[in-house]
N, CA, C and O atoms as a GROMACS GRO file, in nm:
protein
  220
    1UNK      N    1   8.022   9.438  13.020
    1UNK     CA    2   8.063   9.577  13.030
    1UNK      C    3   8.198   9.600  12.960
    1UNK      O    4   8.230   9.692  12.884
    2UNK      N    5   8.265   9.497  13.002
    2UNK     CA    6   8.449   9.540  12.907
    2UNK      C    7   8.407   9.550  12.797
    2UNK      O    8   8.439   9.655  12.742
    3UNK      N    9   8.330   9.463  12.722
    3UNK     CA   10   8.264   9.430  12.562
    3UNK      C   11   8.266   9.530  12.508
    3UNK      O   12   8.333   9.556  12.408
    4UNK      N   13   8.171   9.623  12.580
    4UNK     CA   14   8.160   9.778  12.562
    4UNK      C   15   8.227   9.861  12.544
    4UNK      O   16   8.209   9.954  12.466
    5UNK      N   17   8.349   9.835  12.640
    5UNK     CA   18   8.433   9.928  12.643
    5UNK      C   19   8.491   9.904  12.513
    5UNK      O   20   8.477   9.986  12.423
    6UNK      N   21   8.560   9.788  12.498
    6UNK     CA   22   8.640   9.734  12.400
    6UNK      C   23   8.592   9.807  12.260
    6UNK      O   24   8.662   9.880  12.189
    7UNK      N   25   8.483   9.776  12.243
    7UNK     CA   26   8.378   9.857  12.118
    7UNK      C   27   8.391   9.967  12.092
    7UNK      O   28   8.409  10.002  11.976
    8UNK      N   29   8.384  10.092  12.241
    8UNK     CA   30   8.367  10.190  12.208
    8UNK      C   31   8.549  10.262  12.169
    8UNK      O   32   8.585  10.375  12.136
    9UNK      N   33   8.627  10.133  12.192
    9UNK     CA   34   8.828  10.135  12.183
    9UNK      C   35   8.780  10.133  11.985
    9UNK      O   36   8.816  10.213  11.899
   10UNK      N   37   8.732  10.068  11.978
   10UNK     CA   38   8.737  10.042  11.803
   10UNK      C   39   8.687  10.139  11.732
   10UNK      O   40   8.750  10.208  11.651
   11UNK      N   41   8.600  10.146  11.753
   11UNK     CA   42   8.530  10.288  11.738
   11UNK      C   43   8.551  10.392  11.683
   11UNK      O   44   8.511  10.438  11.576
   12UNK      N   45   8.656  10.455  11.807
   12UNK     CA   46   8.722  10.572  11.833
   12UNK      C   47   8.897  10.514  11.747
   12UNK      O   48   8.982  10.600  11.725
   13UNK      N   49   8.917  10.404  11.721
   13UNK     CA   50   9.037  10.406  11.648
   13UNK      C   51   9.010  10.379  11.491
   13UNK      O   52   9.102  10.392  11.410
   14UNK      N   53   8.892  10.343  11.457
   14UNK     CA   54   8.797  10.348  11.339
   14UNK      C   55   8.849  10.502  11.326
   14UNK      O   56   8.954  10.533  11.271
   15UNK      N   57   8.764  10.585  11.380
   15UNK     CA   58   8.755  10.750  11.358
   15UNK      C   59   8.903  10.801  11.306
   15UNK      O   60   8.926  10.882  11.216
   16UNK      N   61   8.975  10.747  11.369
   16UNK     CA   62   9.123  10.766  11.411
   16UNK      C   63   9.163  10.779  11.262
   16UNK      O   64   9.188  10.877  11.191
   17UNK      N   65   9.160  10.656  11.243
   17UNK     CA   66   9.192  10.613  11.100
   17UNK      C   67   9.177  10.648  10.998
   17UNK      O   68   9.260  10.642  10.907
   18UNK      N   69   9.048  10.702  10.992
   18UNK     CA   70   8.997  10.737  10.862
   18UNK      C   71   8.995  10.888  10.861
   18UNK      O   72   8.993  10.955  10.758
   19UNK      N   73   8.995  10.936  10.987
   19UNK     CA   74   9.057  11.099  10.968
   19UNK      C   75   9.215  11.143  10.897
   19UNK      O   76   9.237  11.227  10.811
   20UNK      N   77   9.296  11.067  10.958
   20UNK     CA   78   9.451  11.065  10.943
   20UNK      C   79   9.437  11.003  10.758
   20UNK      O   80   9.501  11.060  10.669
   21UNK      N   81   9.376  10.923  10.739
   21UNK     CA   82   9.345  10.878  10.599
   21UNK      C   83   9.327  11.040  10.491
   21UNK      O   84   9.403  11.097  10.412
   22UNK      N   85   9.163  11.074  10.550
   22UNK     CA   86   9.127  11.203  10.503
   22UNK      C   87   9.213  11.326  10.491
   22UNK      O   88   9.223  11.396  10.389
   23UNK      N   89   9.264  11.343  10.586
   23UNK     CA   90   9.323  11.456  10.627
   23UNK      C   91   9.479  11.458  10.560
   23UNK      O   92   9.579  11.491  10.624
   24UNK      N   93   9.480  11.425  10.455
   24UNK     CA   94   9.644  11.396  10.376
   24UNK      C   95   9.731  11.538  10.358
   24UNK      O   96   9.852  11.557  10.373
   25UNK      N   97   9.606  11.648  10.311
   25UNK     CA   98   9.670  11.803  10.318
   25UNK      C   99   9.650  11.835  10.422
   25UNK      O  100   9.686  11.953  10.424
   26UNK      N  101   9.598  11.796  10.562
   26UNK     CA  102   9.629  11.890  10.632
   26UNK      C  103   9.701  11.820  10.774
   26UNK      O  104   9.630  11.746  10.843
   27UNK      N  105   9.849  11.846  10.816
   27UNK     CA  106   9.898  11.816  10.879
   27UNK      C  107   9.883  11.820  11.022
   27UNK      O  108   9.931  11.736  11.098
   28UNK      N  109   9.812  11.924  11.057
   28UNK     CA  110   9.730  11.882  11.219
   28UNK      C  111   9.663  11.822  11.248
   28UNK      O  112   9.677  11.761  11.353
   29UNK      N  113   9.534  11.806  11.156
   29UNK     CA  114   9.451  11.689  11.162
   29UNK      C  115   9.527  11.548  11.190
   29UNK      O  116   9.510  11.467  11.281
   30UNK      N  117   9.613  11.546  11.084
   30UNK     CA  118   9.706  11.444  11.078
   30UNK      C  119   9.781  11.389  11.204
   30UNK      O  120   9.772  11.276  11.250
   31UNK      N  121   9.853  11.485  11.247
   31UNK     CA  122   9.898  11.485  11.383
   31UNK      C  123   9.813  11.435  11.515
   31UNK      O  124   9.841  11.347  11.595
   32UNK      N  125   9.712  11.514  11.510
   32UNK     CA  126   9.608  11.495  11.639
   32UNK      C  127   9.532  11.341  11.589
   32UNK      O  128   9.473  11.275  11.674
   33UNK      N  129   9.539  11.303  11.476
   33UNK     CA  130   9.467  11.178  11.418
   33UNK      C  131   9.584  11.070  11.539
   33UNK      O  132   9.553  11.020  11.648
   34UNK      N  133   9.694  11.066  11.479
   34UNK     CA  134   9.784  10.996  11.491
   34UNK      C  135   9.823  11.015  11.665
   34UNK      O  136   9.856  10.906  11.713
   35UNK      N  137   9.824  11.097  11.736
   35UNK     CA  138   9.780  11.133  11.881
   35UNK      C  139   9.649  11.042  11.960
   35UNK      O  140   9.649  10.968  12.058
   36UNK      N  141   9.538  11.086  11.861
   36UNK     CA  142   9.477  10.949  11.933
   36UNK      C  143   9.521  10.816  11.905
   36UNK      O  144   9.508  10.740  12.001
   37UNK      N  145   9.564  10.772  11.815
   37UNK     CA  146   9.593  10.632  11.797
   37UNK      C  147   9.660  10.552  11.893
   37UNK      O  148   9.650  10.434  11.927
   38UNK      N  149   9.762  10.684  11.945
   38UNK     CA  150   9.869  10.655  12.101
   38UNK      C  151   9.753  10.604  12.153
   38UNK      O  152   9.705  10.492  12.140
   39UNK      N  153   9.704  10.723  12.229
   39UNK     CA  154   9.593  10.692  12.302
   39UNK      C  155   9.509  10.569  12.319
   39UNK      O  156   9.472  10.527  12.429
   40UNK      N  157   9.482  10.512  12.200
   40UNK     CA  158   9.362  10.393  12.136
   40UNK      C  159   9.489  10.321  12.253
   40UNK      O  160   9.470  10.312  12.374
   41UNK      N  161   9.639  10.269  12.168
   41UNK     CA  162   9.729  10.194  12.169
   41UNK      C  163   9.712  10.155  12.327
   41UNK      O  164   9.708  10.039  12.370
   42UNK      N  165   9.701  10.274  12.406
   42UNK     CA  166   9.734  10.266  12.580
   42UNK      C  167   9.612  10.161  12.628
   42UNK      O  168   9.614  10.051  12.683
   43UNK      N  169   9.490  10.264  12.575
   43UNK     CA  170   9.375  10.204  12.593
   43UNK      C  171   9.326  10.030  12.596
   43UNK      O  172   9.269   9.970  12.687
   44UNK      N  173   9.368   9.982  12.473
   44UNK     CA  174   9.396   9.867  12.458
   44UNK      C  175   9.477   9.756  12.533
   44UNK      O  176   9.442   9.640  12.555
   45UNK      N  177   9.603   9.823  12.569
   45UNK     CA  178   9.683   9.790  12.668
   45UNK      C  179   9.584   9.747  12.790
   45UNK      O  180   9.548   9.629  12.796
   46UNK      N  181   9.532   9.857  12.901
   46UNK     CA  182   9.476   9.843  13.021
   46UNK      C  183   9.323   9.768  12.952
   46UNK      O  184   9.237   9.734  13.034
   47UNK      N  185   9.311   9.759  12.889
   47UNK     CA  186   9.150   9.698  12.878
   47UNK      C  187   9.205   9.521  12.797
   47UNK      O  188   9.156   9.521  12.684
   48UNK      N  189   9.264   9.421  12.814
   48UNK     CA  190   9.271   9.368  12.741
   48UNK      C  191   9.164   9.247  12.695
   48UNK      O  192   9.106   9.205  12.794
   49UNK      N  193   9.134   9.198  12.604
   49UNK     CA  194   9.091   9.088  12.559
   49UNK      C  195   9.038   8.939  12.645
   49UNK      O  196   9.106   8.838  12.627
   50UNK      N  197   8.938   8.933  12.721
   50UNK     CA  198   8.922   8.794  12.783
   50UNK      C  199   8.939   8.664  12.688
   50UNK      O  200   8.878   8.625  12.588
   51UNK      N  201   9.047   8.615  12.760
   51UNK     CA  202   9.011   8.519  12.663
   51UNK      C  203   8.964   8.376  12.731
   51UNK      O  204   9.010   8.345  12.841
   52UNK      N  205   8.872   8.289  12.662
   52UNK     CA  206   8.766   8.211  12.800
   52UNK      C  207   8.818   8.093  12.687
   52UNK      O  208   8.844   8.094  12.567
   53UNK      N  209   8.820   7.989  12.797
   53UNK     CA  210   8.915   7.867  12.772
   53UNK      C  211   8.794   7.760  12.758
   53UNK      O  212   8.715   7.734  12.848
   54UNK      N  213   8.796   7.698  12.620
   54UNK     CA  214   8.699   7.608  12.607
   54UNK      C  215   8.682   7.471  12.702
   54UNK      O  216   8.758   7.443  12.794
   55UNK      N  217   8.582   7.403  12.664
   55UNK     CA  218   8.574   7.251  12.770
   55UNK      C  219   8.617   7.118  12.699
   55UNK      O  220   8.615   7.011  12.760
   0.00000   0.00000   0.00000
């Protein structure tokens, strides 16, 4: 289930990215691009990475 979550974190900072990329003339886009990225940033924070310890 985190897997998921984690995925749907990339995703949505994929989108992020390539809007704020796109959006070079227009500065709200830009803004609200860069707004989610916070967001992604937090997200990432509370969801972190398992990491499973080999044998």
């Amino acid at each position: 289930m985190m897997e998921q979550i984690r995925q749907q974190i990339r995703m949505i900072e994929d989108s992020a990215t390539q809007l704020k990329t796109l959006a070079q003339d227009n500065p709200a886009i830009r803004k609200n691009a860069e707004i989610i990225l916070a967001f992604v940033y937090l997200l990432k924070f509370i969801t972190p990475e398992t990491i499973q310890e080999e044998n």
